[in-house]
Structure formats: C-alpha cells, structure tokens
C-alpha positions in Angstrom: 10.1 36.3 19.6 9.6 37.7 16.2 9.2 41.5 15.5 7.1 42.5 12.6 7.1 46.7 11.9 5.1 48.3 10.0 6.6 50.4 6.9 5.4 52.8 4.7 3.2 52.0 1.5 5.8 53.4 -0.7 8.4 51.1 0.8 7.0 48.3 -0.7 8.2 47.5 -4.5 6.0 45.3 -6.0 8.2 43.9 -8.7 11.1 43.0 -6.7 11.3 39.9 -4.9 9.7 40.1 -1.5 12.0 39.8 1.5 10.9 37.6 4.6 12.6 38.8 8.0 11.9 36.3 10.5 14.3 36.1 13.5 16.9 37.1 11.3 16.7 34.2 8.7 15.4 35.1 5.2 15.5 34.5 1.5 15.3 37.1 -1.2 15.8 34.7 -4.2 13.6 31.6 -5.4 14.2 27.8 -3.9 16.3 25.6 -7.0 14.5 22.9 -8.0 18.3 21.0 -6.9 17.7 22.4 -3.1 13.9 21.4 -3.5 14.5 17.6 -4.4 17.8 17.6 -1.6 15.3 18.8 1.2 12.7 16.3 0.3 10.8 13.9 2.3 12.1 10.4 2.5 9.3 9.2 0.7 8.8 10.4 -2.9 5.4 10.2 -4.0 6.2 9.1 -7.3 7.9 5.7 -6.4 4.8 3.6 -6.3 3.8 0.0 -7.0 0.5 -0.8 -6.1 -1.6 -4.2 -7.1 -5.6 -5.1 -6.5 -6.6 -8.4 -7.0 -9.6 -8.0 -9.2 -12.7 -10.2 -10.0 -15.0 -10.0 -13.0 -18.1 -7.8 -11.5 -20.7 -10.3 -10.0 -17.9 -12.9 -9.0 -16.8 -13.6 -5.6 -13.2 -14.1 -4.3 -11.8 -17.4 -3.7 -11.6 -19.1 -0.1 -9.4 -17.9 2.6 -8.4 -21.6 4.1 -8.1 -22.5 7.3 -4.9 -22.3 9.0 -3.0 -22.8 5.3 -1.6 -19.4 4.7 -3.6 -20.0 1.0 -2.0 -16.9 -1.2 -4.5 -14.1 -2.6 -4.6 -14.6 -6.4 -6.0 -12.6 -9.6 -3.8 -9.5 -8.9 -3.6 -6.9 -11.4 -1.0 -3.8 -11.3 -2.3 -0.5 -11.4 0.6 1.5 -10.9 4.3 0.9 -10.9 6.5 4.1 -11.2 9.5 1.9 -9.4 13.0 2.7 -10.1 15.4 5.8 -10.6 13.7 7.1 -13.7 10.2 6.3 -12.3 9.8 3.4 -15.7 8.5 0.9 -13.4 10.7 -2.4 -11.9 7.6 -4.1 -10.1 5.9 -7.2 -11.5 2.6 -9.8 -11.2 3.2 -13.6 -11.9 3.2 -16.8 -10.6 -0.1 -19.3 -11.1 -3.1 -17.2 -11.0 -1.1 -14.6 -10.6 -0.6 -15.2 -6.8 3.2 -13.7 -6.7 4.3 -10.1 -6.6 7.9 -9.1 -7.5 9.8 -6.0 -6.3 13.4 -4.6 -7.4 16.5 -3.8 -4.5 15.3 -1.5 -1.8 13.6 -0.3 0.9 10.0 0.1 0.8 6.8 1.2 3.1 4.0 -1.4 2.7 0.5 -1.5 2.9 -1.9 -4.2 2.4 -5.5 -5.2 3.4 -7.6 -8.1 2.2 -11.2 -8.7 2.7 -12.6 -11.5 4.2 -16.4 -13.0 4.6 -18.5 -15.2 6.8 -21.1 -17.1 4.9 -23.0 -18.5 8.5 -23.7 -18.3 11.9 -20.7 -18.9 13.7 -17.6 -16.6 14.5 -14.2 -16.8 12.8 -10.7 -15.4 12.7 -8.8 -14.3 10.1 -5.5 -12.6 9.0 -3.0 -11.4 6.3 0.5 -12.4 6.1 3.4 -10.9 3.6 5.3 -14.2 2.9 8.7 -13.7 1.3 8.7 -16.7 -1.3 12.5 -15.9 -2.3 13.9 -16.1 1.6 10.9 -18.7 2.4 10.2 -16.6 5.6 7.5 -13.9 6.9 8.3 -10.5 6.5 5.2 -9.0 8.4 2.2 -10.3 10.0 -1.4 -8.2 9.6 -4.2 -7.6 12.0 -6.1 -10.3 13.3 -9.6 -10.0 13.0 -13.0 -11.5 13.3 -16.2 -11.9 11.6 -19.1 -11.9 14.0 -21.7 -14.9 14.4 -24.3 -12.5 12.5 -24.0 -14.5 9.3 -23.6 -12.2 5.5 -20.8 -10.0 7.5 -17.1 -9.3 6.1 -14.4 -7.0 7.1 -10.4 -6.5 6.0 -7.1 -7.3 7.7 -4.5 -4.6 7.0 -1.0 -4.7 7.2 1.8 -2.1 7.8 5.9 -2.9 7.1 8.9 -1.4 6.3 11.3 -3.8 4.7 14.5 -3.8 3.1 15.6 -5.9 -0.1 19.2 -6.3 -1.3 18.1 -8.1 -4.7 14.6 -8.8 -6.4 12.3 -10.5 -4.4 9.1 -12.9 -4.9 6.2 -11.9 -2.3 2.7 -13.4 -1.5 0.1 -11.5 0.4 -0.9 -14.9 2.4 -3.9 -15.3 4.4 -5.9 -18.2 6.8 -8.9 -18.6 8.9 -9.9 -20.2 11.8 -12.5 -22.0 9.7 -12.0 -25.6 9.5 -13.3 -27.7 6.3 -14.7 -27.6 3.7 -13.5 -24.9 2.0 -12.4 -22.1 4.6 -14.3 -18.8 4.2 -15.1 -16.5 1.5 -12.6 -13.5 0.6 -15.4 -11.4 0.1 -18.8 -11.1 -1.2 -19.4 -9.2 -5.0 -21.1 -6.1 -4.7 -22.2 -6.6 -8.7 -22.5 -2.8 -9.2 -23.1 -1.3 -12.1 -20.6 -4.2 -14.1 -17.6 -2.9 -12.5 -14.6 -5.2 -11.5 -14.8 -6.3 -7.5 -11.4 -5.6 -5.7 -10.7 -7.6 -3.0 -7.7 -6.7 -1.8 -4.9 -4.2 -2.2 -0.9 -4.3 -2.3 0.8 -1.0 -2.0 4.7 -0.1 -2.0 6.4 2.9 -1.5 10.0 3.1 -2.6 12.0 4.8 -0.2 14.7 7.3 -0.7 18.0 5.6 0.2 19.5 8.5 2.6 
C-alpha cells in the first residue's frame, strides 16, 4: 500500500527536480532518450507502409471474380517509412500495379477491401494475402456477405503477423461466390466533390526485432 504525507509548503523547492516516492521506487533525474527508445513498445509507430488502391473520382473498382482469387489492382503508396533509418524499403508494381513488395522482417498486417452487389441475390466474398514469391497464402480475411437487397456493399478485413527472411512480392487476392459474367463489383464510386475513390487498404507495421 502506498503512503503519501503531507509536508510543509516550504519543503517544496520548485526549481529542483521533483522526487516521486512510491513504494520505495523513484526517480529524481530525467528518462535518456537511450532508456526511452530501449523500453519501447514492439511496434514503432514510425515503421509504416501503407497502400490504397485508388480510382479516378466517379469510377468504379474492377470485378471481384468468382472463385478466381482475381488480385486488387491500381494501388498507390501513401506512406512507407520502412527500414532502419525510416527512408522507406516498401514498393508498388507488377501489371496494373496488382503487386506489393516488402523488405526482410516481421510485420503486423491489416487489409480490407470493399466489395458490391449490383442485384437481387446474395453473395459471398473474401480477401486473401497471396505470397507471389513462396506461391502460397499467408492469411485468409473475413468472409462476408452482401445481402439480397440489391445497391449494398461492405469490406472484408484481414489481420496477420508474418515473418519474411528476404523481399517478398504480395497480392491482396479476393473472390466471390458469384458465378459469370463478370463476378461482382469492388465497390460503388461515391463521386464526391472530385476526389479519388479508395477501395481498399494495405497496411504494414514493421516490427521491432527483439
């Protein structure tokens, strides 16, 4: 149980450094900025990359296909602040810029991707991070399902923690249970004020190695 006593208004020195007694562990000097960055979270909130995939305002995103795995294209990066000295490592390429590429390590992901029905009936959909280096799936997103209200969309999101030994190729992947022509749409343009549509988001934390 901590103890606090009262002291006399004279006591206090208001240009020293204050002194915090509680349970008999204190400082009287200032944190280093060394002992600050060794105590740190694992994640730093500086080691970012994080993509959209972005459509001129008014236009609306390409079909999610049925049962194909079709990748999400037109991404742009926004941020990338990869790397030991925060001077980026992260990349967009591929055709239609479909691919994203990350540096050695181990990252927190987030993604989400909208997708649309454009009629009465019900449909499935979900996301899919598909390693195209290893040729394998490295995290599957939530399944979800568009309603037989016709005009509805809503997003898969997915959550991962992977771990890279070399640069890798990624695709955010995603399929419906809508059978020709065409799958359904990855979501409808708002057409607001001339402003880009986004789509769909890639996010990567780098984490700290200890």
């Amino acid at each position: 149980m901590t103890t606090y006593n009262a002291i006399a208004d004279s006591a206090v020195d208001l240009g020293s450094p204050l002194t915090i007694n509680l349970g008999g562990y204190y400082r009287d000097n200032p944190i280093s900025m060394a002992e600050a960055d060794a105590s740190a979270p694992t994640v730093p909130m500086g080691r970012l990359y994080y993509a959209e995939e972005q459509k001129a305002a008014g236009t609306h995103s390409a079909s999610v296909p049925d049962d194909a795995q079709g990748a999400r294209r037109d991404w742009v990066e926004v941020i990338d602040t990869l790397g030991n000295d925060g001077a980026g490592g992260g990349s967009v390429g591929g055709a239609n810029n479909t691919q994203i590429t990350l540096p050695a390590g181990t990252y927190y992901i987030e993604a989400w991707a909208m997708a649309a029905s454009d009629d009465a009936n019900g449909y499935t959909h979900r996301i899919l991070l598909y390693n195209v280096t290893d040729t394998n799936y490295d995290a599957v997103g939530s399944s979800m399902y568009l309603g037989m209200a016709g005009a509805v969309s809503n997003s898969s999101t997915l959550f991962a923690k992977i771990t890279i030994a070399a640069s890798k190729v990624f695709e955010l992947r995603h399929d419906s249970s809508k059978g020709a022509p065409g799958g359904i749409p990855g979501g409808f343009a708002s057409n607001f004020g001339g402003l880009v549509e986004v789509y769909a988001g890639f996010k990567a934390w780098q984490l700290h190695a200890g």
